[in-house]
ROLOZA-989115 format. One record per residue (C-alpha): residue number from 1; residue in three letters; x, y, z. Coordinates in steps of 0.05 Angstrom, whole numbers, always signed. Last residue first. Example, Ala and Ser with C-alpha at 12.3 -4.5 7.8 and 13.67 -1.06 7.14 Angstrom:
% ROLOZA-989115
pos=2 code=SER xx=+273 yy=-21 zz=+143
pos=1 code=ALA xx=+246 yy=-90 zz=+156
END
This chain:
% ROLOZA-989115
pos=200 code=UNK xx=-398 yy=+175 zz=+89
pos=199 code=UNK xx=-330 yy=+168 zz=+110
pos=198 code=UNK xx=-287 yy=+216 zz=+117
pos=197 code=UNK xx=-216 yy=+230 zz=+122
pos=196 code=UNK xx=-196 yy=+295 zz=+98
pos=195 code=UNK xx=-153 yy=+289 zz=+23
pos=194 code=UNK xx=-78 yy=+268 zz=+23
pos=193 code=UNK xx=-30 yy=+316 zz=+11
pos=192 code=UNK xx=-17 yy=+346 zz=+78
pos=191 code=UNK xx=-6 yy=+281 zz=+103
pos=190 code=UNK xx=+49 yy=+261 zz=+60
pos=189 code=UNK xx=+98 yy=+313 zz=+102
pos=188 code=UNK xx=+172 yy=+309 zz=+72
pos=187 code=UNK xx=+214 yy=+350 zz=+120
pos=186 code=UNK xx=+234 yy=+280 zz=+170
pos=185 code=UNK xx=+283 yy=+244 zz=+145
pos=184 code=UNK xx=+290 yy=+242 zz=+62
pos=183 code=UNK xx=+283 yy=+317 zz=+62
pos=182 code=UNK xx=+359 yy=+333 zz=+46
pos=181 code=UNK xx=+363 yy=+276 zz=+8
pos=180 code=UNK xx=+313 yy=+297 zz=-36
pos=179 code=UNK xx=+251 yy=+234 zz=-44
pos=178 code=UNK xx=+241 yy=+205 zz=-105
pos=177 code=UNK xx=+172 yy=+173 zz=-108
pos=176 code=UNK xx=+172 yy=+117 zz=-159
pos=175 code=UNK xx=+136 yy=+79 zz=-210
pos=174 code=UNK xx=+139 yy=+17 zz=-246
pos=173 code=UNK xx=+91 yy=+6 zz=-308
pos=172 code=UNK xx=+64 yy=-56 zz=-311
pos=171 code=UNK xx=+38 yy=-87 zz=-382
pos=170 code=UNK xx=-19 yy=-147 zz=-384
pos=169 code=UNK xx=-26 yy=-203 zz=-425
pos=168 code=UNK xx=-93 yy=-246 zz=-431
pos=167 code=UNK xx=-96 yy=-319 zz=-436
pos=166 code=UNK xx=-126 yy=-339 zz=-374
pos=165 code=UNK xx=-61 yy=-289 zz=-338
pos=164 code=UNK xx=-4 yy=-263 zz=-376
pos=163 code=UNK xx=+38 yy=-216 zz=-339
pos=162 code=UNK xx=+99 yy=-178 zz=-363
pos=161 code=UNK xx=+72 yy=-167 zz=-427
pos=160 code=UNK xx=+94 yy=-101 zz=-442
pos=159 code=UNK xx=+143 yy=-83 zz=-382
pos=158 code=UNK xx=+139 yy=-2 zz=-374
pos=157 code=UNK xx=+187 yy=+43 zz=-338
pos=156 code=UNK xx=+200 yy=+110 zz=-312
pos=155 code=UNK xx=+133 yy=+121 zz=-280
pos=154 code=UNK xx=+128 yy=+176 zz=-230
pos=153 code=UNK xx=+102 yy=+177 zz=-156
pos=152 code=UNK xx=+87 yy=+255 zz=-126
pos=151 code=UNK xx=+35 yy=+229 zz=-78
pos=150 code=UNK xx=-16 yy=+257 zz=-125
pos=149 code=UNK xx=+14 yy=+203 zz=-167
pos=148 code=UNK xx=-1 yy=+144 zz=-126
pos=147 code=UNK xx=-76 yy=+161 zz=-135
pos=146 code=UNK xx=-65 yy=+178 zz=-205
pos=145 code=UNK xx=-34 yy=+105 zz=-217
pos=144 code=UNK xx=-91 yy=+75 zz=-173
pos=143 code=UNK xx=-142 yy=+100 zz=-208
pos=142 code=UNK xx=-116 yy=+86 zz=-271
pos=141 code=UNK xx=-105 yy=+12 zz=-267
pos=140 code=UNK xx=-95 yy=+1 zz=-344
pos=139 code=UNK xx=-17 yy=-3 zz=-334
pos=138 code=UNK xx=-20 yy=-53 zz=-277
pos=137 code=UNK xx=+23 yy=-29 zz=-216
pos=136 code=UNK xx=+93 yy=-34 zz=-183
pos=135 code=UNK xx=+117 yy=+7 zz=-136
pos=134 code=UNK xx=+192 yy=+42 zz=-115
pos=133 code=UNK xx=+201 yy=+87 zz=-54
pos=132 code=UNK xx=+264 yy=+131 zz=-61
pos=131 code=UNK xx=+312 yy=+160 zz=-15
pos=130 code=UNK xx=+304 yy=+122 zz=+44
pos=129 code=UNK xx=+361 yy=+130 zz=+99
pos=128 code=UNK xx=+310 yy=+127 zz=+165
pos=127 code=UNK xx=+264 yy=+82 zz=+181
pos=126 code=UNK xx=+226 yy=+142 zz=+191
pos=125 code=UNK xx=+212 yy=+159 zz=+119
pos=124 code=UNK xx=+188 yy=+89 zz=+111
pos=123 code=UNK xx=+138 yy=+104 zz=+168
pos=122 code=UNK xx=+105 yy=+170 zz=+146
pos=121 code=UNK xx=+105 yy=+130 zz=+65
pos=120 code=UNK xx=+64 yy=+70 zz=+98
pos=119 code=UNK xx=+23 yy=+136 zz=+137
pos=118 code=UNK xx=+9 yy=+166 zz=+72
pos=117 code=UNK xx=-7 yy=+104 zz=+29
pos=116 code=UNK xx=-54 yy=+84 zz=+86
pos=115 code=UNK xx=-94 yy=+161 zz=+88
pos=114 code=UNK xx=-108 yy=+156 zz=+15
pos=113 code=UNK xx=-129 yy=+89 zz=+10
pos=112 code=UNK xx=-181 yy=+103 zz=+56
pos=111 code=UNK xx=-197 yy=+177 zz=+30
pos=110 code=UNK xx=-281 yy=+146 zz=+14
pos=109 code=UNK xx=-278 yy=+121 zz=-54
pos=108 code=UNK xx=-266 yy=+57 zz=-39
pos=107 code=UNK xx=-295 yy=+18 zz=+36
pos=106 code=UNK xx=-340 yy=-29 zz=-2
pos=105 code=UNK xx=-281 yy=-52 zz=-60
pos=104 code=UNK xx=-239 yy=-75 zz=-5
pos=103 code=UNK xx=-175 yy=-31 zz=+0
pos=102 code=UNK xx=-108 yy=-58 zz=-31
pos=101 code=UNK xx=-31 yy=-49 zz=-29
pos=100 code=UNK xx=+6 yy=-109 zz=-32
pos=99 code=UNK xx=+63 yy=-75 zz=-48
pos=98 code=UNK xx=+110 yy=-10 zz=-32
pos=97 code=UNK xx=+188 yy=-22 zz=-43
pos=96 code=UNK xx=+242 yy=+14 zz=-10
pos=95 code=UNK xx=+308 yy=+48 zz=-37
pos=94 code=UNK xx=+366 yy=+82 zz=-2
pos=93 code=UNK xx=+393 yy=+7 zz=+24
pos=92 code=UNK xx=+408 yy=-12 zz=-40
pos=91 code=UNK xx=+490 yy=-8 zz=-46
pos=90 code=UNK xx=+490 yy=-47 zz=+17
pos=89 code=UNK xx=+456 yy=-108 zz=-10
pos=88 code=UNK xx=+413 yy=-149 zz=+52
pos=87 code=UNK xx=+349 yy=-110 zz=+64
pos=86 code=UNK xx=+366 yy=-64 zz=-4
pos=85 code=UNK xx=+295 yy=-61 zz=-23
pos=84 code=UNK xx=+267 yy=-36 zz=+47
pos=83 code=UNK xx=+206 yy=-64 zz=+57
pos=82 code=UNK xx=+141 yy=-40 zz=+51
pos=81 code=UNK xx=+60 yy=-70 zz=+57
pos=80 code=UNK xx=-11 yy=-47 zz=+52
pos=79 code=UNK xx=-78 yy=-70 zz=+71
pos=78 code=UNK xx=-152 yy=-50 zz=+67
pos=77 code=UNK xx=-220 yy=-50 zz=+101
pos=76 code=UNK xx=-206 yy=-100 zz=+164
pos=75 code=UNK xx=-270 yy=-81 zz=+198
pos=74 code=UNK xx=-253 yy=-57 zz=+275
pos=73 code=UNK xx=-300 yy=+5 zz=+264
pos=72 code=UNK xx=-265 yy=+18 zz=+199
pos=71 code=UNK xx=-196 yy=-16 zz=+201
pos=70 code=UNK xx=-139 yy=+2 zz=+163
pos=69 code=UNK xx=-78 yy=-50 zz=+163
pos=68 code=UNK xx=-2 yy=-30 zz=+157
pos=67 code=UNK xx=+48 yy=-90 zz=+138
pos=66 code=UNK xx=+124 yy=-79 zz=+157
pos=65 code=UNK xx=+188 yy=-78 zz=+131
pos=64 code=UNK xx=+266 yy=-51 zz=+163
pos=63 code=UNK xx=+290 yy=-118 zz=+175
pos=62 code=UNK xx=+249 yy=-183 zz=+144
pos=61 code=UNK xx=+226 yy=-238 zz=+185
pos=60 code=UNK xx=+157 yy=-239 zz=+165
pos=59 code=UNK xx=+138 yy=-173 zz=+116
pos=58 code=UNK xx=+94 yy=-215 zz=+67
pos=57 code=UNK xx=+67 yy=-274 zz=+115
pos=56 code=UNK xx=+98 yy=-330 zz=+92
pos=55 code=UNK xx=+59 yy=-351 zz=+17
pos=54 code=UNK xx=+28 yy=-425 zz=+23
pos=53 code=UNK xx=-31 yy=-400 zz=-13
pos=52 code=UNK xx=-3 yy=-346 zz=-44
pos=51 code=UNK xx=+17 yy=-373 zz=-112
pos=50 code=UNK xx=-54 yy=-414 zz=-118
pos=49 code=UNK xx=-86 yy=-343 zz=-106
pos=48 code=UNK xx=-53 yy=-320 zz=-165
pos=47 code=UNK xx=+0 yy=-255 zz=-157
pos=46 code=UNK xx=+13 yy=-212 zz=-208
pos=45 code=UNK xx=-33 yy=-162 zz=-183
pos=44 code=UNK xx=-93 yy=-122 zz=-218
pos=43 code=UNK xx=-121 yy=-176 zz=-255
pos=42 code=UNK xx=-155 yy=-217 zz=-199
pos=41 code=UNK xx=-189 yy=-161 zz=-176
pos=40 code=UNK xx=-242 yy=-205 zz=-132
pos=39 code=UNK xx=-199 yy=-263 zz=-124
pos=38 code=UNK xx=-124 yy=-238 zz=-110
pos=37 code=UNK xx=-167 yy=-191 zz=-71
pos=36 code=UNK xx=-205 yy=-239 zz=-27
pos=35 code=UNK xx=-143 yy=-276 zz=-11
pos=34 code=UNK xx=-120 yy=-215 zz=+13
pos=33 code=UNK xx=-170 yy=-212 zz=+68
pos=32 code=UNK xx=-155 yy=-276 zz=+86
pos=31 code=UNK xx=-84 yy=-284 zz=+91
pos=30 code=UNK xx=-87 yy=-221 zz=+137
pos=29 code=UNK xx=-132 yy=-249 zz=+186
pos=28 code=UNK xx=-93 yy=-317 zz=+178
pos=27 code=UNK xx=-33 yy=-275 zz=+188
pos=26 code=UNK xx=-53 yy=-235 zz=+252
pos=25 code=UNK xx=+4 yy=-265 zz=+291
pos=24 code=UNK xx=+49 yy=-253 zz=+232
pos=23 code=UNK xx=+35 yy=-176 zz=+254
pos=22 code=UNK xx=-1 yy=-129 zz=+219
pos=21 code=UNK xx=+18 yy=-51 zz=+246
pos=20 code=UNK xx=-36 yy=-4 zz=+261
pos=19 code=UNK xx=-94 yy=+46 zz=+224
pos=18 code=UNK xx=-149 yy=+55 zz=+256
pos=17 code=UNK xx=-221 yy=+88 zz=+228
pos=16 code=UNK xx=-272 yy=+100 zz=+279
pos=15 code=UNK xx=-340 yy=+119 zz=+247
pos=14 code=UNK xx=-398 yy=+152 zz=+285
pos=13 code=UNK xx=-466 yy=+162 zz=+264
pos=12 code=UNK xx=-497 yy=+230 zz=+285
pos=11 code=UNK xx=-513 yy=+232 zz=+209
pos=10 code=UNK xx=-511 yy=+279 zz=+152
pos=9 code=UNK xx=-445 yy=+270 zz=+133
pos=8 code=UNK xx=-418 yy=+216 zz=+174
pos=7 code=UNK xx=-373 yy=+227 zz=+236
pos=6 code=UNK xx=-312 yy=+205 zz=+240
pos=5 code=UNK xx=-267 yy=+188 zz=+296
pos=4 code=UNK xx=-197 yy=+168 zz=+275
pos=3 code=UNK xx=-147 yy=+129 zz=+314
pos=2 code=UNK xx=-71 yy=+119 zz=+294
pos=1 code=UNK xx=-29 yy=+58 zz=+322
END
């Protein structure tokens, strides 16, 4: 588990932001919260809320995944999941997959998403073995493509139409981080990328 304090600009106000692992003990908690973005940005995932209704818990049972939640003064504020692609195919095992990823639309614009997509990438990289981390995302969601690009994620493919939701179609582009061999344990540093942490 990570701990933040942070102060807010201009204030003696204090902010602790946490980021630890979600459990399927916490999957109502998560359930919820997620629920609420399936709803609220209904066109930027492929998922309904009818599909995830009786949806396991997305890392449950799975080797080498997990689900990171950030918390703002014990708020649930935003979620983010990875697993390894190649879980149970040998030739895949270099390869992990980000998803789920989502902050609450009161906590954006503030380094949250920021500081999860680091420490999800900090832990892949310590799983040991992964080369590349793969992510899907709507084509018109440009704040989240150039947020995942200052990361150093690149799209090499688009699906036209690979969604089609109340009548509307909608392309993704998949996108990936390559990361060198040689640096694919412990020399790539997403921290120093990512922006201070404050909340104001």
């Amino acid at each position: 588990m990570i701990v933040y304090i942070v102060a807010k600009r201009e204030s003696a106000e204090m902010n602790t932001i946490t980021i630890k692992e979600i459990t399927a003990e916490q999957a109502n908690e998560y359930k919820t919260f997620f629920n609420q973005a399936l709803t609220n940005d209904e066109n930027n995932f492929r998922l309904s809320p009818n599909d995830d209704r009786d949806a396991l818990f997305p890392t449950h049972g799975l080797d080498d995944s997990f689900t990171l939640g950030i918390y703002v003064n014990d708020i649930l504020a935003g979620v983010g999941s990875f697993e390894r692609e190649g879980a149970t195919r040998e030739k895949l095992r270099h390869k992990g997959l980000l998803f789920r990823m989502y902050v609450s639309s009161e906590y954006r614009g503030k380094g949250l998403a920021k500081k999860l997509i680091s420490e999800i990438i900090h832990r892949a990289i310590k799983l040991g073995n992964i080369e590349q981390i793969n992510l899907t995302v709507i084509a018109n969601n440009m704040k989240a493509i150039k947020l995942y690009e200052q990361f150093g994620f690149r799209t090499f493919s688009s699906e036209e139409r690979a969604i089609k939701w109340k009548g509307q179609y909608f392309t993704e582009n998949q996108m990936a981080l390559k990361l060198p061999v040689s640096k694919a344990k412990s020399q790539y540093n997403p921290s120093l990328i990512a922006t201070p942490w404050i909340i104001t």
